[in-house]
C-alpha positions as CSV (number, residue, x, y, z in Angstrom):
1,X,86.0,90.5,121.2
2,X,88.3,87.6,120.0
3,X,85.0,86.0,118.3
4,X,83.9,88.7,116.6
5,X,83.6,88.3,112.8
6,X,85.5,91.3,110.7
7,X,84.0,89.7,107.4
8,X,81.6,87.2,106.7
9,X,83.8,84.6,107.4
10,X,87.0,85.6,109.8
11,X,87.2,86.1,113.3
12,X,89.1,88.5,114.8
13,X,90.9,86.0,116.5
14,X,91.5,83.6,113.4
15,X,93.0,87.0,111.8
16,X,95.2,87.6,114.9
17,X,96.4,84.0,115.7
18,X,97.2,82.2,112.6
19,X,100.7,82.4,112.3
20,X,103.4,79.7,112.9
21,X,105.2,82.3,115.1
22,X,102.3,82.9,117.4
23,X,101.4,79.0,117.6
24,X,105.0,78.5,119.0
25,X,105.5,81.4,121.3
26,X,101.1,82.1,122.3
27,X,101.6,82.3,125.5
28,X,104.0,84.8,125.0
29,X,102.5,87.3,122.5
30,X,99.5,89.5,123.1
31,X,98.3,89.5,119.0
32,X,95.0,91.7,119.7
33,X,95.5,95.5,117.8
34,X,95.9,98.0,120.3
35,X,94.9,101.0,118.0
36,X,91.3,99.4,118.2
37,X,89.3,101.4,116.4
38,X,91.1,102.2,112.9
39,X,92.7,98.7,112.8
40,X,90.0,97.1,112.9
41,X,88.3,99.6,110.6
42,X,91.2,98.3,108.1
43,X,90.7,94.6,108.7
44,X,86.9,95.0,108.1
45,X,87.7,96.8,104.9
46,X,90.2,94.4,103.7
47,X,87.6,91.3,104.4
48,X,84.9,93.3,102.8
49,X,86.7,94.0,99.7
50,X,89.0,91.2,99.3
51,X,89.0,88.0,101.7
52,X,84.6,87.6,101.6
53,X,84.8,88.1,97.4
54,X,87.8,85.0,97.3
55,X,86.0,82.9,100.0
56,X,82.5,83.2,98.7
57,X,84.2,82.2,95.2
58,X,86.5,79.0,96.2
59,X,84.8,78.5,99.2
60,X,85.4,78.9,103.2
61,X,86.9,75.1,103.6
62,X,89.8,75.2,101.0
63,X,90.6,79.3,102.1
64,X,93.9,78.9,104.5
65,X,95.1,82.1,106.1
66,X,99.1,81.9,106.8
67,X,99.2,85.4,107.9
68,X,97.1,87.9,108.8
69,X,97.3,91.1,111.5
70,X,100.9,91.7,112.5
71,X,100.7,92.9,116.8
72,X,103.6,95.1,118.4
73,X,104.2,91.6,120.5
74,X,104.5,88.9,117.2
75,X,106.4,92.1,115.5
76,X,109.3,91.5,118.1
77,X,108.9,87.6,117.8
78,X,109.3,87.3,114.3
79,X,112.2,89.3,114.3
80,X,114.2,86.8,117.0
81,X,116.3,84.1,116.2
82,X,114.7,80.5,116.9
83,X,116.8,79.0,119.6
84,X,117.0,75.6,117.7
85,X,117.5,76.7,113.8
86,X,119.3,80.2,114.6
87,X,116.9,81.5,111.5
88,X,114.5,84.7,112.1
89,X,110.9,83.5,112.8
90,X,110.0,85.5,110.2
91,X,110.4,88.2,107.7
92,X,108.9,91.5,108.5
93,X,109.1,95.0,107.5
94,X,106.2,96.9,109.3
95,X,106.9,100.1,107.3
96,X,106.3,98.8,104.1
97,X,103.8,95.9,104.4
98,X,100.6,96.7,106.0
99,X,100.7,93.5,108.7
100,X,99.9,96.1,111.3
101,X,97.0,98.1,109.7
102,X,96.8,101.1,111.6
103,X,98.7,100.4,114.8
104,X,100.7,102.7,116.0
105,X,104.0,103.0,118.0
106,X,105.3,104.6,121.5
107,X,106.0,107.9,119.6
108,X,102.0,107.8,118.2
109,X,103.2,107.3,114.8
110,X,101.9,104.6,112.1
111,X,103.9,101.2,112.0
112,X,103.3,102.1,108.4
113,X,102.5,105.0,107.2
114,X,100.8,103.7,104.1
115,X,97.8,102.6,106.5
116,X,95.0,99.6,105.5
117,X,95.7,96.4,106.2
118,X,97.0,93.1,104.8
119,X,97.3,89.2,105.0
120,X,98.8,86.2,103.4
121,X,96.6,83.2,102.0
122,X,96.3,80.6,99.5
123,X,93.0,78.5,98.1
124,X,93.9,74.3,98.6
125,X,94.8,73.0,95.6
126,X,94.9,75.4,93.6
127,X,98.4,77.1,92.2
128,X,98.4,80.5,93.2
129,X,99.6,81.7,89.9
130,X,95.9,80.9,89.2
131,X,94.8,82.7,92.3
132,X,96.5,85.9,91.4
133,X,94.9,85.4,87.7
134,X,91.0,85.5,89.4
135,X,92.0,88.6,91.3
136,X,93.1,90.3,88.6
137,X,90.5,89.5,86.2
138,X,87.5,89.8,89.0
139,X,89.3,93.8,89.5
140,X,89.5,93.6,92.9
141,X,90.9,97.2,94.7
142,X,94.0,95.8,96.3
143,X,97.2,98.0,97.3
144,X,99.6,95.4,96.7
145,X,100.0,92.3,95.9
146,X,103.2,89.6,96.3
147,X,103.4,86.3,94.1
148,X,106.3,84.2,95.8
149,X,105.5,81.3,93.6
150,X,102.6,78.7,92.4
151,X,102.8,76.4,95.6
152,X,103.2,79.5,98.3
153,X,100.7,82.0,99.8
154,X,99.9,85.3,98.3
155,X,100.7,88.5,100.3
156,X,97.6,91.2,99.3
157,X,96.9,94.5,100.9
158,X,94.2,96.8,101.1
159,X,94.5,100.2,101.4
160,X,93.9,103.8,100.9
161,X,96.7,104.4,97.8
162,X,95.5,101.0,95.8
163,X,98.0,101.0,93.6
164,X,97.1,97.5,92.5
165,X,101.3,96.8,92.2
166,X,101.9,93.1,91.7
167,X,105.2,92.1,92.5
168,X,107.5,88.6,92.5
169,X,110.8,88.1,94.4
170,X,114.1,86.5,93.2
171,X,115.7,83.7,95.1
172,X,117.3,86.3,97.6
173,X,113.9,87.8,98.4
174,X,114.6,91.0,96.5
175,X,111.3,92.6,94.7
176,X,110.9,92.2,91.4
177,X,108.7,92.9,87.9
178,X,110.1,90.0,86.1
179,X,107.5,87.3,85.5
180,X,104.3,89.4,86.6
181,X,104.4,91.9,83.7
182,X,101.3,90.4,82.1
183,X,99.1,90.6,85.0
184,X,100.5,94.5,85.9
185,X,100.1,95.0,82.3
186,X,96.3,93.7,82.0
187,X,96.0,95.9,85.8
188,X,97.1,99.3,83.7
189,X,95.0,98.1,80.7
190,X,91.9,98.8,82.5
């Protein structure tokens, strides 16, 4: 199971284990999908149609997942406080951001409702500004897509809505328009 490819190039377990959360805390957090079946449905889809098209571009050796499927278990680490810093583990916001594909919760509903999945990556030396620019001009199908700045990972989504939004965040992690107009404009251009 945890060796089995959901792309040409990922493992399920490279997809489920790649965070710095679940590095620190492994033998705490279960990262496997529980909602088998349509998660990994979404992660297959998102490798398919994103992830294989950037790798077989720039190549499998400079491709560097940061984050990738989002469990019940790391959803409930990230959100603690590190004992030693006192800062959150990490940001997350299930409902909105499509870490958790199809999973579901104790009530049977979606984590989020806007279902696929989605992952955060950059390409080795190259500024991700740049990355973003291939994506956009190669027309991949994404849902949505986060620029936090040329030296950071992208955040893109695949999904059954792909809206192809592209959005950047101010200093206070708020969403924002401002300085990815020309690639949402050349997105609506098409």
């Amino acid at each position: 199971m945890r060796n089995r490819l959901i792309g040409r190039y990922l493992t399920l377990e490279e997809f489920c284990t790649c965070t710095q959360t679940y590095c620190k805390y492994a033998n705490q957090i279960d990262p496997y999908p529980k909602n088998w079946k349509e998660t990994i449905q979404a992660l297959e889809a998102l490798c398919k149609h994103i992830i294989d098209p950037v790798i077989d571009a720039f190549g499998r050796e400079r491709f560097q997942l940061t984050y990738g499927f989002c469990s019940a278990d790391l959803k409930q680490w990230l959100a603690k406080e590190d004992p030693v810093t006192g800062r959150k583990n990490g940001r997350v916001s299930p409902n909105l951001d499509q870490h958790m594909a199809h999973e579901v919760n104790r009530n049977g509903k979606y984590y989020c409702s806007r279902l696929g999945a989605a992952c955060d990556f950059r390409i080795v030396d190259l500024p991700s500004d740049e990355l973003v620019e291939w994506i956009v001009v190669q027309g991949l199908p994404f849902d949505s897509l986060y620029f936090y700045g040329a030296e950071c990972p992208i955040h893109i989504s695949y999904g059954p809505q792909h809206k192809r939004d592209i959005w950047a965040f101010t200093d206070k992690g708020t969403p924002t328009r401002r300085g990815v107009e020309h690639w949402q404009a050349r997105l609506e251009a098409v």
